[in-house]
Each structure stands twice: as structure tokens, then as C-alpha cells.
GUFINU-247441 format. One record per atom (N, C-alpha, C, O): residue number from 1; residue in three letters; atom name; x, y, z negated. Coordinates in Angstrom, 1 decimal. Last residue first. Layout:
! GUFINU-247441
<pt i="NUM" aa="ALA" at="CA" u="X" v="Y" w="Z"/>
...
This chain:
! GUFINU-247441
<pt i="69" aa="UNK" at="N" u="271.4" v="105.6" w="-71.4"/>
<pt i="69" aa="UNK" at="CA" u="272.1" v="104.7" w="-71.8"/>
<pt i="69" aa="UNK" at="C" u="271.9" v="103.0" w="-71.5"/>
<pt i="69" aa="UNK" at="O" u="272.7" v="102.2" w="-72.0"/>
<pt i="68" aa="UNK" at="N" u="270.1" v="107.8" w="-70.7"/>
<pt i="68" aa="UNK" at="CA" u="270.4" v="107.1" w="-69.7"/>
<pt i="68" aa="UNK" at="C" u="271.9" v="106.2" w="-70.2"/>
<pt i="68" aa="UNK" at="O" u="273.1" v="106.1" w="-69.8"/>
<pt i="67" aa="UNK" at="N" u="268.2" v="108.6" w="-73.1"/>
<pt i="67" aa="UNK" at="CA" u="269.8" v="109.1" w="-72.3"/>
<pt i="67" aa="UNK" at="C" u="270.8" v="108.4" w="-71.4"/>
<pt i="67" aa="UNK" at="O" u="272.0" v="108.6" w="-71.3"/>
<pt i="66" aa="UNK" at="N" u="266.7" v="106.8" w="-72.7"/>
<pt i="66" aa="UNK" at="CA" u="266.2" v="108.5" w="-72.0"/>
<pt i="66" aa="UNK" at="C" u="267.4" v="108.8" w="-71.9"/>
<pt i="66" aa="UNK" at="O" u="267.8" v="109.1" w="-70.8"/>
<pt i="65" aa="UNK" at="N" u="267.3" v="104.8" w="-73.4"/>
<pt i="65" aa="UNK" at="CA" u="266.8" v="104.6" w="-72.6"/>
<pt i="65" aa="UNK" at="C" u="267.0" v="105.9" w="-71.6"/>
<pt i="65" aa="UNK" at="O" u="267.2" v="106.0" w="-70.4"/>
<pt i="64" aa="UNK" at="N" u="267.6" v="105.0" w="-76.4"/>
<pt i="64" aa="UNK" at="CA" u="268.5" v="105.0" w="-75.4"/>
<pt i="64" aa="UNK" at="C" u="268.1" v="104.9" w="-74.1"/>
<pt i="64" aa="UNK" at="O" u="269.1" v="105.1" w="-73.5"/>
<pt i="63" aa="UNK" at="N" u="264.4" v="105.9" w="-77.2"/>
<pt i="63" aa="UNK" at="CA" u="265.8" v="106.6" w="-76.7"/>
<pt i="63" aa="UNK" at="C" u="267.3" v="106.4" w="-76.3"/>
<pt i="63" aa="UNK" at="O" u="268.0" v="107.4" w="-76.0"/>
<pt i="62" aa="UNK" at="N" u="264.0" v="102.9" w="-77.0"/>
<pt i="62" aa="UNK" at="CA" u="263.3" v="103.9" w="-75.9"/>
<pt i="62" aa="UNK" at="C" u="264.2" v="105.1" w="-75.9"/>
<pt i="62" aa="UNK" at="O" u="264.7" v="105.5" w="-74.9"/>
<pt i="61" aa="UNK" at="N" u="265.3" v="102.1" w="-79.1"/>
<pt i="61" aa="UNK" at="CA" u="265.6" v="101.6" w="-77.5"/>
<pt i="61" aa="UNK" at="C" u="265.2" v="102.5" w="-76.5"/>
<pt i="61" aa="UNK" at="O" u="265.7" v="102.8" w="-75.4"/>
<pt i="60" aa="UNK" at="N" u="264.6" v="103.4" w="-81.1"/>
<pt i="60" aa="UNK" at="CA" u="265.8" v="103.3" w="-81.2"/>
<pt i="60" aa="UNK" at="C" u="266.1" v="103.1" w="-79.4"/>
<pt i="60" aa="UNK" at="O" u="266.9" v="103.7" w="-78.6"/>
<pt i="59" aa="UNK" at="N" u="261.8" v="102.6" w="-81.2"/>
<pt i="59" aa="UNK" at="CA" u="262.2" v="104.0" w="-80.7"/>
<pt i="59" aa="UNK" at="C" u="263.8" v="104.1" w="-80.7"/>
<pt i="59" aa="UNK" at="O" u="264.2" v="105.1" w="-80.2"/>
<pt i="58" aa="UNK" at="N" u="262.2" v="100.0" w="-81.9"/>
<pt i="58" aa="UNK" at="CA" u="261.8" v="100.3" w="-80.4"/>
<pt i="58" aa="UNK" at="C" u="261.9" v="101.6" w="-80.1"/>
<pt i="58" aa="UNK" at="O" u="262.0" v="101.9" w="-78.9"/>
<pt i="57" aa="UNK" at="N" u="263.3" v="100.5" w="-84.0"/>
<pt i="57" aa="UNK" at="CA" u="264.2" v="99.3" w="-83.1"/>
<pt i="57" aa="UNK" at="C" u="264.0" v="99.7" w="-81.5"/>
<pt i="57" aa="UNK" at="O" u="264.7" v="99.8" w="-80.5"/>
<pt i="56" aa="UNK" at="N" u="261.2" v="101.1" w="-85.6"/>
<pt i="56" aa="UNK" at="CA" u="262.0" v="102.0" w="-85.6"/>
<pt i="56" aa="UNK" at="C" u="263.6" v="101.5" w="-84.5"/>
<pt i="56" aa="UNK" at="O" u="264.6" v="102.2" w="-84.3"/>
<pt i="55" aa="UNK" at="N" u="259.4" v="99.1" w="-85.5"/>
<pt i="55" aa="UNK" at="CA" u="259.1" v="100.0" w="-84.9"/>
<pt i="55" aa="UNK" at="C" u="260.2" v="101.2" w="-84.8"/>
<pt i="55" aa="UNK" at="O" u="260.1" v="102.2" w="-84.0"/>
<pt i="54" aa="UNK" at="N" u="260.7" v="97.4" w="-86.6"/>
<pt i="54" aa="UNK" at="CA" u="260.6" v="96.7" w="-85.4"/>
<pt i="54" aa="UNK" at="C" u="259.7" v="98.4" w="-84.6"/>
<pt i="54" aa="UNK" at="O" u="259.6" v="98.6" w="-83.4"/>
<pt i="53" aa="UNK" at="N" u="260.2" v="98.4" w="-89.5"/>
<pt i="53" aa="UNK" at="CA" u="261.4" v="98.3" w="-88.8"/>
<pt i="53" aa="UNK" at="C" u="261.5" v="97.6" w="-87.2"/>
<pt i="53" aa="UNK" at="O" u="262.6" v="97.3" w="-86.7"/>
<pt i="52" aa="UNK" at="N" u="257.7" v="98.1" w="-90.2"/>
<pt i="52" aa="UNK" at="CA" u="258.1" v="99.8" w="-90.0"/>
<pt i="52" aa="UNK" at="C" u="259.6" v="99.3" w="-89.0"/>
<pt i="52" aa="UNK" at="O" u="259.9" v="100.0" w="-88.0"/>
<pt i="51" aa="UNK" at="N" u="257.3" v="95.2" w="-89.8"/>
<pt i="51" aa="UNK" at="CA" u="256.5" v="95.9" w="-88.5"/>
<pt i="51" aa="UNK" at="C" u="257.3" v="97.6" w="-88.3"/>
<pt i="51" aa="UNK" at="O" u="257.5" v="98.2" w="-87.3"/>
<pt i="50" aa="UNK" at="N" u="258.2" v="94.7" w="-91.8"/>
<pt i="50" aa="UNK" at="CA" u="258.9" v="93.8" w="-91.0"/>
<pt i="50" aa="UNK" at="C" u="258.5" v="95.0" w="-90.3"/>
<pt i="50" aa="UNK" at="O" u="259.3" v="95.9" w="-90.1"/>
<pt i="49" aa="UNK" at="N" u="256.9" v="96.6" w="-94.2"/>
<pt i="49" aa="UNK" at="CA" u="258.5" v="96.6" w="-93.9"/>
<pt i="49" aa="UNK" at="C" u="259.1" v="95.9" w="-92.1"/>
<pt i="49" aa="UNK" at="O" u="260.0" v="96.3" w="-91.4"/>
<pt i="48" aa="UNK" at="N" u="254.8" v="94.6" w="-93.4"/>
<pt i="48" aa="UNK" at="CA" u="255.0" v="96.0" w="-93.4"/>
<pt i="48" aa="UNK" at="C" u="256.2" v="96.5" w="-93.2"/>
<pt i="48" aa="UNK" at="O" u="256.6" v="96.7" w="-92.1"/>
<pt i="47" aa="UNK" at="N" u="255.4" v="92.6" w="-95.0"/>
<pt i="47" aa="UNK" at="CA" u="255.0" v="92.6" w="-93.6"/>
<pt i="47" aa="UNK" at="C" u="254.9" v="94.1" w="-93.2"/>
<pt i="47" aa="UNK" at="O" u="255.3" v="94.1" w="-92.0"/>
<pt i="46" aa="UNK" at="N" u="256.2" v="92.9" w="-97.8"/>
<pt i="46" aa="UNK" at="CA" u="257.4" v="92.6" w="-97.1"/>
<pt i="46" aa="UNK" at="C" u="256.7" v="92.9" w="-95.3"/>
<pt i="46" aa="UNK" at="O" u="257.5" v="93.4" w="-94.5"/>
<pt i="45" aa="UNK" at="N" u="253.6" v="93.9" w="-98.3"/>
<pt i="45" aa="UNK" at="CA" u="254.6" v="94.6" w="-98.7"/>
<pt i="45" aa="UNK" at="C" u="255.6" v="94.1" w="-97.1"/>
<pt i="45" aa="UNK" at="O" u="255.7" v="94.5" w="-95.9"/>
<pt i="44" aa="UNK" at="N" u="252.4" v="90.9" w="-98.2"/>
<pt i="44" aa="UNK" at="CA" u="252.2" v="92.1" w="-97.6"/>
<pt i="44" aa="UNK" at="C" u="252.8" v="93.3" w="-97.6"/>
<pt i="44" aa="UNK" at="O" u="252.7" v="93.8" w="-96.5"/>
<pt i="43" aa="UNK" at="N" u="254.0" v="90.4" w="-100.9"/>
<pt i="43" aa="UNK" at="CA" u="254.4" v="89.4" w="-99.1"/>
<pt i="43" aa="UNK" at="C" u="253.7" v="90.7" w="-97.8"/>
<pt i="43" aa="UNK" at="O" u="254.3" v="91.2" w="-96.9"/>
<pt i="42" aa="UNK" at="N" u="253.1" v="91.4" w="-102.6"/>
<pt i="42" aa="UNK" at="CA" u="254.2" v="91.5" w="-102.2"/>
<pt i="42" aa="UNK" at="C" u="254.7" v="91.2" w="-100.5"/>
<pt i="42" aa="UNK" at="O" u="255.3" v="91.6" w="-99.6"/>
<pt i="41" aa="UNK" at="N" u="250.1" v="90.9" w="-102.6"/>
<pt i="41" aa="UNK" at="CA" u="250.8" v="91.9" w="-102.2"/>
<pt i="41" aa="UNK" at="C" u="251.9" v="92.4" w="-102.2"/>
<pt i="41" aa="UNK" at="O" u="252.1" v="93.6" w="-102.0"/>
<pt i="40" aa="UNK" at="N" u="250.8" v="88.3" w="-103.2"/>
<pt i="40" aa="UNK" at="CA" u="250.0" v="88.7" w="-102.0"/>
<pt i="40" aa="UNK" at="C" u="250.5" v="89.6" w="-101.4"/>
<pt i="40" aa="UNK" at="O" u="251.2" v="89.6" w="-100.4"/>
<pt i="39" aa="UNK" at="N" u="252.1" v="88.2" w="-106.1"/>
<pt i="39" aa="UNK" at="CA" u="252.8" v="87.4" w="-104.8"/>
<pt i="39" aa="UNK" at="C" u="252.3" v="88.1" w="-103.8"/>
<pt i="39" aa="UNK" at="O" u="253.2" v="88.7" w="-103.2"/>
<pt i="38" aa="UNK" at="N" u="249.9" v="89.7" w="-107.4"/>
<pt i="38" aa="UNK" at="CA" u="250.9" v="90.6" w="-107.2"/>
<pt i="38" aa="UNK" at="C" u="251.5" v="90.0" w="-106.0"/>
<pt i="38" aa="UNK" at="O" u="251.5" v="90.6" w="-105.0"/>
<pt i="37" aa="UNK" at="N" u="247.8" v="87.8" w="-107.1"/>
<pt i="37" aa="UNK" at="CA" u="247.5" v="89.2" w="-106.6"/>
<pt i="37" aa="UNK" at="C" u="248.8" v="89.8" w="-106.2"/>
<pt i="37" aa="UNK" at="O" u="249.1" v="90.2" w="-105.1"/>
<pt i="36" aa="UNK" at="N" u="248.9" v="86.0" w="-108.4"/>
<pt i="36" aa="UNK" at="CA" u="248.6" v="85.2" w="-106.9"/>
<pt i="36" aa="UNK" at="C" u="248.2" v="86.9" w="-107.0"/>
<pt i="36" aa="UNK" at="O" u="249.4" v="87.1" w="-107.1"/>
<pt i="35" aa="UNK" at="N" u="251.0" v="85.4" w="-110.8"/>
<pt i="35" aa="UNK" at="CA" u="249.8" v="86.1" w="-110.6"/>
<pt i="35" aa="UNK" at="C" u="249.9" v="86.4" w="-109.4"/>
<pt i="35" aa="UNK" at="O" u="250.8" v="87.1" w="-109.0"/>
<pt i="34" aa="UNK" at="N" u="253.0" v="83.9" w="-112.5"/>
<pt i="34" aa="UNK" at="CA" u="252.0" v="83.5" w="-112.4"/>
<pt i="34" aa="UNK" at="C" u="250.5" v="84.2" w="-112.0"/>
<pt i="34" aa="UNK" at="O" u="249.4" v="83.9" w="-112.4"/>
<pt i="33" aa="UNK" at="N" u="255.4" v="85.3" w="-112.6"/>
<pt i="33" aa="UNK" at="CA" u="254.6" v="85.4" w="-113.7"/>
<pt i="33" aa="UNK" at="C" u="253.0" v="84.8" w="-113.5"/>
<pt i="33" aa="UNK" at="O" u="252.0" v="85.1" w="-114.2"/>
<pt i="32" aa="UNK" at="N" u="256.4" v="83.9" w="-110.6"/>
<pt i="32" aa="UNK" at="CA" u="257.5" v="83.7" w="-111.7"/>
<pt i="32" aa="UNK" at="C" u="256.3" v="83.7" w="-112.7"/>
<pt i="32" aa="UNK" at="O" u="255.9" v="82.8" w="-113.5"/>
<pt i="31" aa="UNK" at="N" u="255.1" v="84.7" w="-108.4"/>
<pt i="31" aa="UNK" at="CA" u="255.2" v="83.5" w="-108.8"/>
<pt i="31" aa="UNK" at="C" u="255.6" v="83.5" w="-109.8"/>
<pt i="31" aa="UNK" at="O" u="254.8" v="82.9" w="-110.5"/>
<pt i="30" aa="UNK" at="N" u="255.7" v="88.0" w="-108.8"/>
<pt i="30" aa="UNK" at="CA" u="254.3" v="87.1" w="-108.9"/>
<pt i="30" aa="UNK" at="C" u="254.4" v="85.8" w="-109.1"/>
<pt i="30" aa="UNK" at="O" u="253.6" v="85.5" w="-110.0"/>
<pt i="29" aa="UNK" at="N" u="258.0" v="88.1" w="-108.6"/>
<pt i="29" aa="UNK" at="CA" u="257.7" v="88.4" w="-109.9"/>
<pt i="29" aa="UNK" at="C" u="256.7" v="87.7" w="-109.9"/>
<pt i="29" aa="UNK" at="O" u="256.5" v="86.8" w="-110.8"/>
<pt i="28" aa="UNK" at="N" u="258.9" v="87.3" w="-106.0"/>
<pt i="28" aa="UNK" at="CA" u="259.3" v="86.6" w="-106.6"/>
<pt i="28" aa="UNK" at="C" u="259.0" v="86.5" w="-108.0"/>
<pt i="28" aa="UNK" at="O" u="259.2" v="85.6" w="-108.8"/>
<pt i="27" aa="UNK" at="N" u="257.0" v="89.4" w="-104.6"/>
<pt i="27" aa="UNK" at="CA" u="256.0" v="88.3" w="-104.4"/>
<pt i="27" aa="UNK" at="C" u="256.9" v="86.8" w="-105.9"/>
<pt i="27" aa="UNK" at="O" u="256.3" v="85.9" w="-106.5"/>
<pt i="26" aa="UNK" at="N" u="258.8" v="91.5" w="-105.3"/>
<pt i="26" aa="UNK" at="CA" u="257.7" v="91.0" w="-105.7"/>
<pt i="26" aa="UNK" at="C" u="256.6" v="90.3" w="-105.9"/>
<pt i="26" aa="UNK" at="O" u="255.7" v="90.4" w="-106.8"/>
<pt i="25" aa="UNK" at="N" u="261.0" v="90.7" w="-104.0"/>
<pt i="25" aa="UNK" at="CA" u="261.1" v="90.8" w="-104.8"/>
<pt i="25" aa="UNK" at="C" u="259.9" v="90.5" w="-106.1"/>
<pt i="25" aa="UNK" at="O" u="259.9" v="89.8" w="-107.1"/>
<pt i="24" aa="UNK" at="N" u="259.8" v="91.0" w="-101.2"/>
<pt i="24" aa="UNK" at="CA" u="260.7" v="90.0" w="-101.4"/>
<pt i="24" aa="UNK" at="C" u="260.2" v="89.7" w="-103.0"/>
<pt i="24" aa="UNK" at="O" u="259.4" v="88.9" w="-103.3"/>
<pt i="23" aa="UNK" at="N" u="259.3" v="94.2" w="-101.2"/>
<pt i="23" aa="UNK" at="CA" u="258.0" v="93.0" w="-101.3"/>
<pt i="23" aa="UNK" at="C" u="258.5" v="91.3" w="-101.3"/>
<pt i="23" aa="UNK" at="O" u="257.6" v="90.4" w="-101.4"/>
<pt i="22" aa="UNK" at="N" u="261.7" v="94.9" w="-101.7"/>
<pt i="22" aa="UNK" at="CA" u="260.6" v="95.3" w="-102.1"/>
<pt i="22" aa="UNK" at="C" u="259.9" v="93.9" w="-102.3"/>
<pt i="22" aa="UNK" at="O" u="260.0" v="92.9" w="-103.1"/>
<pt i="21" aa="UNK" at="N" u="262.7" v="94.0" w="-98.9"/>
<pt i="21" aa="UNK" at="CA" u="263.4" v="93.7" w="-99.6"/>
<pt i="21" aa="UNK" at="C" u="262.4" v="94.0" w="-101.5"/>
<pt i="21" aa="UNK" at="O" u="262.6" v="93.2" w="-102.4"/>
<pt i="20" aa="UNK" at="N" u="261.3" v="95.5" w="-97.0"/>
<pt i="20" aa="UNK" at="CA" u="261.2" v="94.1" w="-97.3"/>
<pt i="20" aa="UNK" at="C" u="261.7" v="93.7" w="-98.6"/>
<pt i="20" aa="UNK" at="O" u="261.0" v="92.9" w="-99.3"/>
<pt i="19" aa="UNK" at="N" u="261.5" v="97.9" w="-97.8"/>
<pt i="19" aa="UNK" at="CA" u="260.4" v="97.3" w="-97.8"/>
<pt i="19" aa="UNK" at="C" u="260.0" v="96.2" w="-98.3"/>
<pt i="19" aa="UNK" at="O" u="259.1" v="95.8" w="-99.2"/>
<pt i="18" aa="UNK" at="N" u="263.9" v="98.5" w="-96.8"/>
<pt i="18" aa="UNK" at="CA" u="263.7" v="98.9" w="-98.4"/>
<pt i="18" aa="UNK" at="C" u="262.7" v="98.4" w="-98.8"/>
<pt i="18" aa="UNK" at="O" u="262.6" v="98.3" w="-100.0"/>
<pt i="17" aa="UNK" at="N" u="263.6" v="97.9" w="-93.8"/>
<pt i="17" aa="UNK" at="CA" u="264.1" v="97.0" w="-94.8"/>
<pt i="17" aa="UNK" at="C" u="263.7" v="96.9" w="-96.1"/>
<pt i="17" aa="UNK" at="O" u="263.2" v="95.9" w="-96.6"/>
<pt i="16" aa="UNK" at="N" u="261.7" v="99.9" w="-93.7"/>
<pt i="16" aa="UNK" at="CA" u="261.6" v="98.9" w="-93.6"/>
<pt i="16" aa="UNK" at="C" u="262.3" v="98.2" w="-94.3"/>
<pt i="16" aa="UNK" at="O" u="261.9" v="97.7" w="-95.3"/>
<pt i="15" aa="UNK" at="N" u="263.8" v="102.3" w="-94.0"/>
<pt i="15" aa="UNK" at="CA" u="262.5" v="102.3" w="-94.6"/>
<pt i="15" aa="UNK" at="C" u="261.9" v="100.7" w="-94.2"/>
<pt i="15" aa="UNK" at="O" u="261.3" v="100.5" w="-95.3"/>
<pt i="14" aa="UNK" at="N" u="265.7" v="101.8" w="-91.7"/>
<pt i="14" aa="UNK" at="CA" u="266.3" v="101.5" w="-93.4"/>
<pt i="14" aa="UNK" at="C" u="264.8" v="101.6" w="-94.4"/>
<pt i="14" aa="UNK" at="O" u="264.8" v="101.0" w="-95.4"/>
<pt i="13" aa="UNK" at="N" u="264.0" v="102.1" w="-89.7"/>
<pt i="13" aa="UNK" at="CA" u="264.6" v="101.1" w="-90.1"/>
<pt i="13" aa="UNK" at="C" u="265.0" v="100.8" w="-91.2"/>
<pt i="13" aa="UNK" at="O" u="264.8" v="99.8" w="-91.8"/>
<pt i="12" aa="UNK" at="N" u="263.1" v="104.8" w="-90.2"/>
<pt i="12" aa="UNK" at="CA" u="262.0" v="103.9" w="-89.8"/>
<pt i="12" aa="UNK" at="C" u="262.6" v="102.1" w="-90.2"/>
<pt i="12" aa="UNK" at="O" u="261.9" v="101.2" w="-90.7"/>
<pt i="11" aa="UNK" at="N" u="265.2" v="106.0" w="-90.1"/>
<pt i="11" aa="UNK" at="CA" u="264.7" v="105.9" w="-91.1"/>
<pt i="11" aa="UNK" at="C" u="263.5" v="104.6" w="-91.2"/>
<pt i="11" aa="UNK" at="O" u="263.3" v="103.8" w="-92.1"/>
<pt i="10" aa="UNK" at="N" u="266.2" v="105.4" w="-87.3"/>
<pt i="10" aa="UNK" at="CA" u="267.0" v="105.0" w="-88.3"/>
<pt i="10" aa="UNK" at="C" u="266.0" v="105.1" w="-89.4"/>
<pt i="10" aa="UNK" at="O" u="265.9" v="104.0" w="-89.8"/>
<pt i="9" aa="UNK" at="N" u="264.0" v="106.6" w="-85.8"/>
<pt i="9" aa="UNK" at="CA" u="264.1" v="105.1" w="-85.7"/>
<pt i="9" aa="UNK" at="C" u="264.8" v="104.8" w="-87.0"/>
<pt i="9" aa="UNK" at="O" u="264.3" v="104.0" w="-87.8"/>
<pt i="8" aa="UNK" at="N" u="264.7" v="109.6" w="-86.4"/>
<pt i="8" aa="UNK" at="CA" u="263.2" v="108.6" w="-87.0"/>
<pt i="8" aa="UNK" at="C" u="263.3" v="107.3" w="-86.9"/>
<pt i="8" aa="UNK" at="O" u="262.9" v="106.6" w="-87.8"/>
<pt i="7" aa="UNK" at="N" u="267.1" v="110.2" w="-85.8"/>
<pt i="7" aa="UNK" at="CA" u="266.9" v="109.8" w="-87.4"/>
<pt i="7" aa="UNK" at="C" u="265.4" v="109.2" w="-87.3"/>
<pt i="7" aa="UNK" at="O" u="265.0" v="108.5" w="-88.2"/>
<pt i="6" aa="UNK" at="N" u="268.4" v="108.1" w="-83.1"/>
<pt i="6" aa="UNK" at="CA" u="267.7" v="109.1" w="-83.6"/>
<pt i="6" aa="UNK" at="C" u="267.3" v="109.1" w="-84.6"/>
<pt i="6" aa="UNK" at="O" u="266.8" v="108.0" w="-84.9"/>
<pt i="5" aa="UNK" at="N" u="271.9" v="107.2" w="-83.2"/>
<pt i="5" aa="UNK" at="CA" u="270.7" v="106.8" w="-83.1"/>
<pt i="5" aa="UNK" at="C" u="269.6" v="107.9" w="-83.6"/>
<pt i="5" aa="UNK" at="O" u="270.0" v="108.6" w="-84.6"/>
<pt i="4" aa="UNK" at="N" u="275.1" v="107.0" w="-80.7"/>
<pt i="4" aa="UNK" at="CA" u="273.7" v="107.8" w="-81.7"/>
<pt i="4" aa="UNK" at="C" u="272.3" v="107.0" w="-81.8"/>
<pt i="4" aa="UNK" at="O" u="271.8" v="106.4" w="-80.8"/>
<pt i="3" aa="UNK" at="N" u="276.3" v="104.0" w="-80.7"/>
<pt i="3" aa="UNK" at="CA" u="276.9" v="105.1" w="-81.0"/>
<pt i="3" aa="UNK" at="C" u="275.9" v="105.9" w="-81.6"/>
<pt i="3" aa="UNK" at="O" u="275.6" v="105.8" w="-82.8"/>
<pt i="2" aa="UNK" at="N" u="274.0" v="101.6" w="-80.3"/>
<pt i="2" aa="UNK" at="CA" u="275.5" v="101.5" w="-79.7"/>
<pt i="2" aa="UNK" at="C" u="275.5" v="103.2" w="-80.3"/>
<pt i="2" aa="UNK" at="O" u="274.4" v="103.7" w="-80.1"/>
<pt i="1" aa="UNK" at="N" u="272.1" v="99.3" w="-80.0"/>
<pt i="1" aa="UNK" at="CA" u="272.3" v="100.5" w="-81.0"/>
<pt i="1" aa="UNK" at="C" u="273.7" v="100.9" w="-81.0"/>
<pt i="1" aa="UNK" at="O" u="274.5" v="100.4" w="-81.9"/>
């Protein structure tokens, strides 16, 4: 990821993260408050995030790619 990156990968990435970090948080309310729904779908949360950003990594590469980078 060396100099330009295209805005869909980059969003794709910082939307991911925002994700994780999301569903981090949420799975930490669910334990705390004792409710195995919310934890779930936190953690699911966080997998999502993992996958939006691994997809924003690979369009990040495939366009370096095209610019004969």
C-alpha cells in the first residue's frame, strides 16, 4: 500500500476496522451484561469487519497491480 490507494479499498478498510472494533466492544457488553445474544452478535459483527477489510486489501492490491505497480 505504497502511495495511492483507491477510495473503495480504503473505505472498505477503515469500514472494517470500524467494525471490528464495534463488535469488539460488543461482545465486551454482552459478557459484562450477561447476554450470550448480544456477545454472538458482536463477535459476528467483529467477522464481518475482518472479511469488509481483507476485501478492501485485495482491491487495494489488484489496483496496484493495474498500475503496474
Amino acid at each position: 500500500m505504497g502511495g495511492h490507494m483507491d477510495k473503495d479499498a480504503e473505505k472498505d478498510i477503515v469500514e472494517g476496522k470500524k467494525k471490528q472494533v464495534e463488535g469488539k466492544v460488543q461482545q465486551e457488553v454482552g459478557k459484562l451484561g450477561g447476554d450470550p445474544g448480544r456477545e454472538a452478535g458482536g463477535w459476528t459483527k467483529e467477522q464481518h469487519g475482518k472479511a469488509q477489510e481483507g476485501v478492501g486489501e485485495i482491491k487495494d492490491s489488484l489496483d496496484g497491480k493495474n498500475d503496474g505497480r
